[in-house]
C-alpha positions in Angstrom: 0.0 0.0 0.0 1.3 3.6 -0.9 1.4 6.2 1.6 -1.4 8.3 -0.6 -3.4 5.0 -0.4 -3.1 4.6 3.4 -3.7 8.0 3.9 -6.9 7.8 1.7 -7.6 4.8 3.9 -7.5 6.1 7.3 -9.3 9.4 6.0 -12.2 7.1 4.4 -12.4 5.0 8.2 -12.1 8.1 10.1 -14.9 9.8 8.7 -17.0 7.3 8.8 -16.1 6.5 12.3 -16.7 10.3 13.7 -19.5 10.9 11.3 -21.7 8.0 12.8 -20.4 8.9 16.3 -21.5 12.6 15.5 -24.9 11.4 14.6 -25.3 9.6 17.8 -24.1 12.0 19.9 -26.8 14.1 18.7 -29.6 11.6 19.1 -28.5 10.6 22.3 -27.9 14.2 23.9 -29.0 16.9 21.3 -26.5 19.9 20.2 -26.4 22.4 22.5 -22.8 21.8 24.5 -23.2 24.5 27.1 -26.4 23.5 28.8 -24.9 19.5 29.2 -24.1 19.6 33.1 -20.5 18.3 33.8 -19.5 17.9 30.0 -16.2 19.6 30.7 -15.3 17.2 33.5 -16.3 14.2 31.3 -14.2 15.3 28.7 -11.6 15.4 30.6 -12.1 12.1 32.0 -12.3 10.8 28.7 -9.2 11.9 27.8 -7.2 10.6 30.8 -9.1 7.4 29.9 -7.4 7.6 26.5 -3.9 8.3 27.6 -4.3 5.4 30.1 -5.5 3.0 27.1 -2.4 4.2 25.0 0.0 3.7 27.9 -1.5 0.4 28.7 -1.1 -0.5 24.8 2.3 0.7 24.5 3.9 -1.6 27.4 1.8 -4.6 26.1 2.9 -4.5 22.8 6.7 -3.4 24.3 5.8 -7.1 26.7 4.9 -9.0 23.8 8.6 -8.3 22.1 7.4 -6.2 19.2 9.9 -3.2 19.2 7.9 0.0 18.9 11.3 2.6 18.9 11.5 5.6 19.7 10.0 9.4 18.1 14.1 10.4 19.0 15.4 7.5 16.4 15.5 8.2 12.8 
């Protein structure tokens, strides 16, 4: 796969993804942001919960012997 092709590919899945998450969203709690009590402090929980689920990710692939490297190596 080229690069243009992958990139087409994760462009094609993302928005796919976030558009039928979007659509939920609004289903499920409607569009305006600023009346949703305690959205703030569930966003941020839900982004601690993602750097947990990347951290936890990262050492079990590092456990399993796959060698991730570094963003310093070239």
């Amino acid at each position: 796969m080229t690069y243009q092709e992958h990139i087409r590919q994760v462009l094609g899945d993302f928005s796919q993804i976030a558009s039928q998450k979007y659509m939920n969203g609004v289903r499920e709690h409607g569009g305006h942001l600023w009346e949703k009590k305690g959205l703030i402090d569930f966003a941020i929980e839900e982004a601690v919960d993602q750097v947990i689920y990347l951290l936890t990710l990262k050492k079990q692939i590092e456990d399993s012997g796959v060698e991730l490297g570094s963003r310093d190596e070239e």
